[in-house]
Structure formats: C-alpha cells, structure tokens
C-alpha positions as CSV (number, residue, x, y, z in Angstrom):
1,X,0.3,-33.7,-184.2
2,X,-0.8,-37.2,-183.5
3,X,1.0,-40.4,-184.2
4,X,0.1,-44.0,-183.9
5,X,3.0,-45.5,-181.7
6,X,3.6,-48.7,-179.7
7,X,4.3,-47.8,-176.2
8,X,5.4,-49.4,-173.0
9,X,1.9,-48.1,-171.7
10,X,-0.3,-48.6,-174.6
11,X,-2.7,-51.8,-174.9
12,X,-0.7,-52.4,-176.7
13,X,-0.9,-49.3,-179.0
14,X,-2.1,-45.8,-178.5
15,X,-2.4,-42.1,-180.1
16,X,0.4,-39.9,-178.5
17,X,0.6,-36.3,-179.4
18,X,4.4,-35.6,-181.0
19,X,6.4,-32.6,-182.4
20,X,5.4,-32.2,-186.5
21,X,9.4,-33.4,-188.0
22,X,11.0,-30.6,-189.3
23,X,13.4,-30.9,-192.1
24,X,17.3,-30.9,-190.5
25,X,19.2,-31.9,-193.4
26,X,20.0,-30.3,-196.8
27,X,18.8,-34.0,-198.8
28,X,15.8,-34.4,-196.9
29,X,12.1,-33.6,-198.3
30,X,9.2,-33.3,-196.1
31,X,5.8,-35.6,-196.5
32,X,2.1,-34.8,-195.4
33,X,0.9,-38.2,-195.4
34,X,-2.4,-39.2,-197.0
35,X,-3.3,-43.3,-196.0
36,X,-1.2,-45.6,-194.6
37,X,-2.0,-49.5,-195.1
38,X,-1.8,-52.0,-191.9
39,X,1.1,-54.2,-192.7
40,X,1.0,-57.8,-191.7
41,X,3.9,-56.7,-189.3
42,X,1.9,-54.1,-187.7
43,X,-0.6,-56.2,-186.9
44,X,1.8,-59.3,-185.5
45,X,2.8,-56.3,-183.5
46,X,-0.7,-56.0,-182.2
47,X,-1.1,-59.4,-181.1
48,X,2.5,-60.0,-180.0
49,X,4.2,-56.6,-178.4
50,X,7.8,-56.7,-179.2
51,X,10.1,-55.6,-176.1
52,X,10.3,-52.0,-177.1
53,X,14.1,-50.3,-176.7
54,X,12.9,-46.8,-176.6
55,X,9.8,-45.0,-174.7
56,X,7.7,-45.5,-177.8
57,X,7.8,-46.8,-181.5
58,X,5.5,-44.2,-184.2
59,X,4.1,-47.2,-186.5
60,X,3.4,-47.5,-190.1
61,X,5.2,-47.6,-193.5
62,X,3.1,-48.5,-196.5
63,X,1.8,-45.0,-197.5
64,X,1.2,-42.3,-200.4
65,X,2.0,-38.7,-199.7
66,X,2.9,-35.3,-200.9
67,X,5.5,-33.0,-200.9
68,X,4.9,-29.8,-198.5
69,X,8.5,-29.0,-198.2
70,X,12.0,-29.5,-199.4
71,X,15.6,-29.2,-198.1
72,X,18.1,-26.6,-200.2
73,X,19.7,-29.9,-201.8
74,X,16.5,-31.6,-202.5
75,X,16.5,-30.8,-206.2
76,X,14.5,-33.7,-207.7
77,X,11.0,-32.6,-206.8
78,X,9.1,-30.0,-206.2
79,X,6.6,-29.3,-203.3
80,X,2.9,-30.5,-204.1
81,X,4.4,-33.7,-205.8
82,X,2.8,-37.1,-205.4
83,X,4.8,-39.2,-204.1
84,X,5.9,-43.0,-202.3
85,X,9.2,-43.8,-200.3
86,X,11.2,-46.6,-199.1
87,X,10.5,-47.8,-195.8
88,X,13.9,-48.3,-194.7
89,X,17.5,-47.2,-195.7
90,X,21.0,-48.6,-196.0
91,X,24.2,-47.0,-195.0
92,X,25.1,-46.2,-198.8
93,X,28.4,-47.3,-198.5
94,X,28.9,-51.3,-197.7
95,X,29.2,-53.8,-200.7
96,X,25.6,-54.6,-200.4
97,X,24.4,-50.4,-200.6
98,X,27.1,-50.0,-203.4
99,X,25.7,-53.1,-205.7
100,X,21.9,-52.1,-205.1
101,X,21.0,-54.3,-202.5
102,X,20.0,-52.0,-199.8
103,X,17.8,-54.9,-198.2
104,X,20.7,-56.5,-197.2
105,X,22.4,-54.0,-195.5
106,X,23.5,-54.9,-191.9
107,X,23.3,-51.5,-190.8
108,X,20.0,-50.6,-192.3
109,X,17.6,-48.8,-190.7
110,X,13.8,-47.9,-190.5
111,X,13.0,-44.3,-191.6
112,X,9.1,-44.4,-192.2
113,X,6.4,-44.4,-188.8
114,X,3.7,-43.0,-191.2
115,X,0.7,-43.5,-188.8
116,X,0.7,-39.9,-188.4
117,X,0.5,-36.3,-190.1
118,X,4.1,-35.6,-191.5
119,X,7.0,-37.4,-192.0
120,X,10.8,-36.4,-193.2
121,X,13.0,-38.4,-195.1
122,X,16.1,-38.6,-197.4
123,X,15.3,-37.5,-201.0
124,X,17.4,-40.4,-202.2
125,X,14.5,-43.1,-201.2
126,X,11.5,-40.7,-202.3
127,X,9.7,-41.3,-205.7
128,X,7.7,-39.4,-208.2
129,X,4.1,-40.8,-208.7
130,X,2.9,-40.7,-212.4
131,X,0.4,-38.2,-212.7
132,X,-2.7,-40.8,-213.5
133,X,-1.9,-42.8,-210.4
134,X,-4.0,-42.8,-207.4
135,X,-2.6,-42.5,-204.0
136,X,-5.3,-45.1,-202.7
137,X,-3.2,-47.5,-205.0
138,X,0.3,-46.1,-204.1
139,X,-0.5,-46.9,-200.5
140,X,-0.2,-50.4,-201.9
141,X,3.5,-49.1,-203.7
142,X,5.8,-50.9,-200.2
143,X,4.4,-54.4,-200.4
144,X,4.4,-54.3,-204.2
145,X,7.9,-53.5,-204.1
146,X,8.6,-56.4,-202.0
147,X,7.3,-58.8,-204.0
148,X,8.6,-57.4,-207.3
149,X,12.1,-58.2,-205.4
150,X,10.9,-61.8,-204.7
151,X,10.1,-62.4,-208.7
152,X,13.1,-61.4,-209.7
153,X,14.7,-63.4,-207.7
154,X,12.3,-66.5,-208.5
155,X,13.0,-65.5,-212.1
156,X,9.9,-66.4,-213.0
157,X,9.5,-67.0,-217.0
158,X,5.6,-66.5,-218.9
159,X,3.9,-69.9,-218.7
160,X,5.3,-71.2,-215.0
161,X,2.6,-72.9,-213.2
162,X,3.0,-71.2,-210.3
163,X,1.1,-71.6,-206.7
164,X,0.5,-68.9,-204.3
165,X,-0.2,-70.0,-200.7
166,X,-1.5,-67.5,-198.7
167,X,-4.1,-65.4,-199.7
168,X,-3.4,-62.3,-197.3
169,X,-2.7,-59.0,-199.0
170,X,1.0,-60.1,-200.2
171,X,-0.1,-63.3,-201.6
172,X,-3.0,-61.3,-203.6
173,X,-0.2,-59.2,-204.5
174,X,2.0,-62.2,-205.6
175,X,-0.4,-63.9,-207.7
176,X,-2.1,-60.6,-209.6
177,X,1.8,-59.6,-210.4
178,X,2.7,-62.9,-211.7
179,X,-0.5,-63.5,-213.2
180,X,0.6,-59.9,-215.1
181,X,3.9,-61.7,-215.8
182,X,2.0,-64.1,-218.2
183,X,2.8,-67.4,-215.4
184,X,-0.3,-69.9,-214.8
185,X,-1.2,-68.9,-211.6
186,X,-3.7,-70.8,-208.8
187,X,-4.5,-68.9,-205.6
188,X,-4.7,-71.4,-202.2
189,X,-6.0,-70.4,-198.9
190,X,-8.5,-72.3,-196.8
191,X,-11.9,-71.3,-195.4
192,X,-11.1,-69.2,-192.9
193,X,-9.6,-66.7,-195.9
194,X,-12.9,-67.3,-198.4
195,X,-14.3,-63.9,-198.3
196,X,-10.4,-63.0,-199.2
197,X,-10.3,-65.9,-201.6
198,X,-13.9,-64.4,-203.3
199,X,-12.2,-61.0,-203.6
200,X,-9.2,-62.2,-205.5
201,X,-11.8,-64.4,-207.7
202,X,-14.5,-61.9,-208.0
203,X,-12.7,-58.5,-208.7
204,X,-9.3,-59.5,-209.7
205,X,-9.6,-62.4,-211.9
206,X,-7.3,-64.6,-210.5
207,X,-7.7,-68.5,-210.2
208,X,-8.3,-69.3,-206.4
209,X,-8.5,-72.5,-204.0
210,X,-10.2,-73.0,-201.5
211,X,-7.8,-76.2,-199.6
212,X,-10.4,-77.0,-197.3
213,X,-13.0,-78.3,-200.0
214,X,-10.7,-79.1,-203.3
215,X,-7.4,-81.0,-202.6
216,X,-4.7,-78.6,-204.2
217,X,-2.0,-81.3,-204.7
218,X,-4.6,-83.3,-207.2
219,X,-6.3,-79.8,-208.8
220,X,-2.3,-79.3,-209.4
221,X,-1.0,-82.8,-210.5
222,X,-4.5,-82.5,-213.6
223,X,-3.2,-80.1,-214.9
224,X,0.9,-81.2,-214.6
225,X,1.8,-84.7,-213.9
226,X,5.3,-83.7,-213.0
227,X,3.4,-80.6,-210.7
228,X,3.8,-77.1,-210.3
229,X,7.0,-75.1,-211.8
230,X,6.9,-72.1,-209.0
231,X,5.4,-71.6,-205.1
232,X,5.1,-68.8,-203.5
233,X,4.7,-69.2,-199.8
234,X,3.6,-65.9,-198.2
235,X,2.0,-66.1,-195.0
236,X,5.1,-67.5,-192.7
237,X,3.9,-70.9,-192.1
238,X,5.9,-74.3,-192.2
239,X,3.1,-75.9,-193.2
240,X,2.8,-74.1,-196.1
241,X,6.4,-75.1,-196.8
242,X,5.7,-79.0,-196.8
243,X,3.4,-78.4,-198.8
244,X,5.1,-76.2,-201.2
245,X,7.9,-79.0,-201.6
246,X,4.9,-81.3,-202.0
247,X,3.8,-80.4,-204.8
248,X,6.7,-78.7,-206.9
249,X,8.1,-80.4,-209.8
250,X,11.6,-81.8,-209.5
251,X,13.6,-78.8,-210.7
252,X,11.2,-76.4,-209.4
253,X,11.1,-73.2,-207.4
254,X,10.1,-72.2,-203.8
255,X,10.3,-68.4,-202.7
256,X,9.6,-67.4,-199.3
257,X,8.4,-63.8,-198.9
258,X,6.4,-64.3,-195.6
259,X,8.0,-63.6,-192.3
260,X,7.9,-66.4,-189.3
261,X,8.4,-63.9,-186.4
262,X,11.5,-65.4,-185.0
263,X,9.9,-69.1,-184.6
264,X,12.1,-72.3,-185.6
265,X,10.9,-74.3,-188.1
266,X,11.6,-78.0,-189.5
267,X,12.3,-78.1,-193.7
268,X,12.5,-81.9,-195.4
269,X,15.7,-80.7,-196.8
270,X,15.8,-84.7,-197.9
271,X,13.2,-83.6,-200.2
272,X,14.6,-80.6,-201.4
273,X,17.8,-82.3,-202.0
274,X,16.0,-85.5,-204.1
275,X,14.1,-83.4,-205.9
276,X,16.8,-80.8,-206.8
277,X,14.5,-77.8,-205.6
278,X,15.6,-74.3,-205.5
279,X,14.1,-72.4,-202.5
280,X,14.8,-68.7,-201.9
281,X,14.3,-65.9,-199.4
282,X,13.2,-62.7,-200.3
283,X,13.0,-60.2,-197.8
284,X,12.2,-56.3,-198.5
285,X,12.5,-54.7,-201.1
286,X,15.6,-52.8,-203.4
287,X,16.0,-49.5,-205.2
288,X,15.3,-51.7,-208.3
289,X,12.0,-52.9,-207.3
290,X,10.7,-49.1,-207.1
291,X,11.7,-48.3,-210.2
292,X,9.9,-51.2,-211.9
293,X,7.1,-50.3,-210.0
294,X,6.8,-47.1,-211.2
295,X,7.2,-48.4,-214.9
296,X,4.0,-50.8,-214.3
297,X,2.3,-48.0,-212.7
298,X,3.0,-45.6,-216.0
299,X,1.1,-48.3,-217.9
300,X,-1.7,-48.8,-215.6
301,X,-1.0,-52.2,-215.0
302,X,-2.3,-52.1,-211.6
303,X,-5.4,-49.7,-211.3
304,X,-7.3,-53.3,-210.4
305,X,-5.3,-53.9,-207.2
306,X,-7.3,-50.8,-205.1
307,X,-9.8,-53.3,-205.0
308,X,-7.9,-55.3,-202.1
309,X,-8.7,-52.0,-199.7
310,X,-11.4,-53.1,-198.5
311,X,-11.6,-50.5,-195.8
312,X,-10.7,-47.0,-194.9
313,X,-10.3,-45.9,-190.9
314,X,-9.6,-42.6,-189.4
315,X,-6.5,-42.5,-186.9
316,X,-8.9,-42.9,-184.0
317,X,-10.2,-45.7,-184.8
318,X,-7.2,-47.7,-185.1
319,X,-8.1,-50.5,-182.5
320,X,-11.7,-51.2,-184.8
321,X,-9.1,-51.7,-188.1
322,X,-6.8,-54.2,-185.8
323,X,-9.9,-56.2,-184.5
324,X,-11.1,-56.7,-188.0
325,X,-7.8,-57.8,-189.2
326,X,-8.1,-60.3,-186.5
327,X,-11.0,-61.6,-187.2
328,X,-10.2,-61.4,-191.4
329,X,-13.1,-59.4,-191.8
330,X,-10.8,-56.9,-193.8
331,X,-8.6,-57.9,-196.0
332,X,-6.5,-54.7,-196.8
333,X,-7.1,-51.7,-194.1
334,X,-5.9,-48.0,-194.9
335,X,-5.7,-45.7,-191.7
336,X,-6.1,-41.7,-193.2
C-alpha cells in the first residue's frame, strides 16, 4: 500500500509503497483509515526537514477510521466500528501513565503515521465514535483533544473574557470550545489569516479581530478596564506572548498550547511576576481529554466545527495540500 513518509530522499516528502501492518499482538485492533488532517507539525515538517533517525518516517496522526480487524484480546469493539485513536502512547507503568497523564510520559512514543491505507494499534488508545458522528468531524477528534487538556488546565470558568491569538486550526478550535464553555471569547489574528478570521466569523459564530486594523489591547480594555481574564496563545510565537501578558488582568491566565519548534525565546517574567499571572503549558493530550470528547460529541456539540475543512486532497496530491497551507489558502486540509 502507499504511505506518506518523510524520507532522506524525498523533497522533502514522498509516496513510498510499504507492507499493509498486520496485527502481531493479542490487544491490538486494526484500522482502514478514512482522512487524515495536515497538522501544524506536519507541515513545519515540510518547510523545516527534521534530521530523520531512520530510513523514513510514515506521517500523519489526526484521523477517523474503522475497524477491519481485531486481535483475540481485543474485546471492546467489533470490526466495522467507527472509530478515533490516540496519537501517541505512554509506557503504562511510570507515575505519570499510572495517574492519567500519559502526555507526560518520558518514554512515550508515537503509534499513528496515518497518511496511508491501514494502520495497527493498541486497543487501549482506540475509541468508539457515537453513531451520529461524522468521520469528517472525528478527523478533527486529536487536536480537539489537545485543547480540551489545555482548558482543563486553564480552568476556565463561564463568563472569562478570554483571548485566543492565533487563528490557525487550533486556535479556531480554542475559541469555538471555550466559546461552548460559556467564557467571552474574541478571536485575534492579523491580515495575513482574514479569510481564516471570515471563516470563524461567518460559519462559526465566533467574535474575531483582525490586529492589523482594530488595536486588540483598546477593543479589550472597553470592554474590561482591568483587561482580559484568560489568553490562549496558539500559534508558537513570542510575540504573541508579550502580548498575551499585555493585556491580561492582574490575576489572570496565560496557556500555551502552540509549539515553538525548538527556538529560544525571551518572557518579561518581571511582568508576570508584578502582575501575579499564571501561565501554563499544555502539551498533547490525556486519556481524559478523549473521553470528554466523546461526551461533547454524543450531544452534537460540535457538528459546526467540519466547517474549518476547508479542503479535501487525495494522497497524490499531497504537495498541492502543503503549498496551500503555505500560502494560508486552506485553513484545515484532509488527505483521503
């Protein structure tokens, strides 16, 4: 079958023909894929080839599926279920694993590379898909559970006014689950994210900024003197982080949920300190987050969010889905 991989050879990607997975152990299910969604990670891949430690690396770990096959202790489902998994798993056994924080494992390990036909993994980090729920929108189910884990640990209460920087696909995310949380909640990118910025807006509802034409920091302090309760940064970006500690509230929340690649950084921890800020890291996702995501998904909560696909590639034409990322004409791309 074919697989989407990062080679040594590859430019920096290309389609290499592999062996379909077959199942090798008794808790292990097998998974004919149906979409896969182009992380943000993928496509810093793209434009920055990591030094790969292996021939090749199959990409791709935000995807909906169904069962074809099941090992003889795979006893939870049964084959032609829809269903979503974890993209990475823990060693079960260290105080992190045993307490429920499988994110934090230090011997955790990727088990997805989804840009291809088949995958196998552990039953234990597999999940039943209600019956009403599409798996267009379950290809969204790994970065939802990722920011579910980063609201938790905001604790983010109904009435917050709370700022998402960032208007990629996980700050859309961010702000249509908080919105749902019943917090205040303004949307800020600049111009170079509009068309992202009109989606949100147009088909989600949501309150968005564009920073290039309205300043944020005065649209914030009109509607709260002291400024805003929550920010969410999630693109990566120190810039959005001086900002962020801007325009809190002394007292208030930052929560980080974008990645900065390995890059240093400089933080006015002065200001954080002065203004008794509480700034968190949220990275991944837990067991926890899936299984509130599947409780939000039994109430149809989120049939809105397949909007944010805003297109659909075959396999082939992989390198047309990265460009338009690129170049933001896309804002969430789905390779079937």
């Amino acid at each position: 079958m074919r697989a989407l991989a990062l080679t040594k050879n590859g430019n920096p990607f290309e389609i290499i023909n592999i062996d379909e997975p077959q199942i090798t152990k008794a808790n292990q299910v097998k998974i004919k894929i149906y979409g896969t969604g182009i992380c943000g990670g993928d496509l810093s891949d793209y434009l920055n080839p990591p030094t790969l430690n292996s021939s090749q690396l199959i990409l791709g770990h935000e995807y909906s599926g169904e069962i074809v096959e099941l090992g003889a202790k795979a006893t939870n489902f049964k084959v032609g279920d829809k269903v979503i998994a974890e993209s990475s798993a823990g060693c079960e056994e260290c105080f992190y694993c045993r307490n429920g924080y499988t994110n934090l494992c230090p011997d955790r390990k990727g088990i997805s590379g989804s840009f291809t036909d088949y995958i196998v993994v552990p039953e234990r980090y597999v999940y039943r898909l209600p019956a009403e729920t599409s798996l267009d929108l379950a290809i969204l189910s790994e970065p939802l559970a990722c920011v579910l884990n980063g609201i938790e640990k905001t604790q983010l209460r109904a009435g917050d006014l709370t700022v998402v920087v960032g208007p990629g696909p996980l700050g859309i995310l961010t702000a249509f689950l908080a919105d749902l949380k019943g917090a205040a909640v303004i949307l800020v990118g600049r111009s170079s994210s509009q068309k992202r910025l009109e989606i949100a807006h147009n088909k989600l509802n949501l309150e968005v900024i564009n920073s290039d034409l309205v300043d944020p920091g005065k649209y914030i302090k009109k509607i709260n003197s002291y400024g805003a309760d929550v920010v969410f940064g999630c693109a990566g970006s120190e810039k959005i982080i001086d900002f962020a500690l801007k325009i809190l509230k002394k007292g208030g929340s930052y929560t980080e949920l974008g990645l900065f690649h390995g890059s240093k950084i400089t933080i006015d921890f002065e200001k954080i300190v002065k203004k008794e800020l509480k700034v968190t890291g949220a990275v991944s996702h837990r067991p926890d987050s899936w299984n509130r995501l599947l409780k939000l998904y039994k109430r149809n909560d989120l049939n809105e969010l397949s909007k944010i696909i805003s297109s659909k590639y075959e396999l082939k034409n992989w390198k047309t889905a990265f460009e338009n990322l690129k170049e933001r004409k896309d804002l969430k791309a789905v390779l079937y």
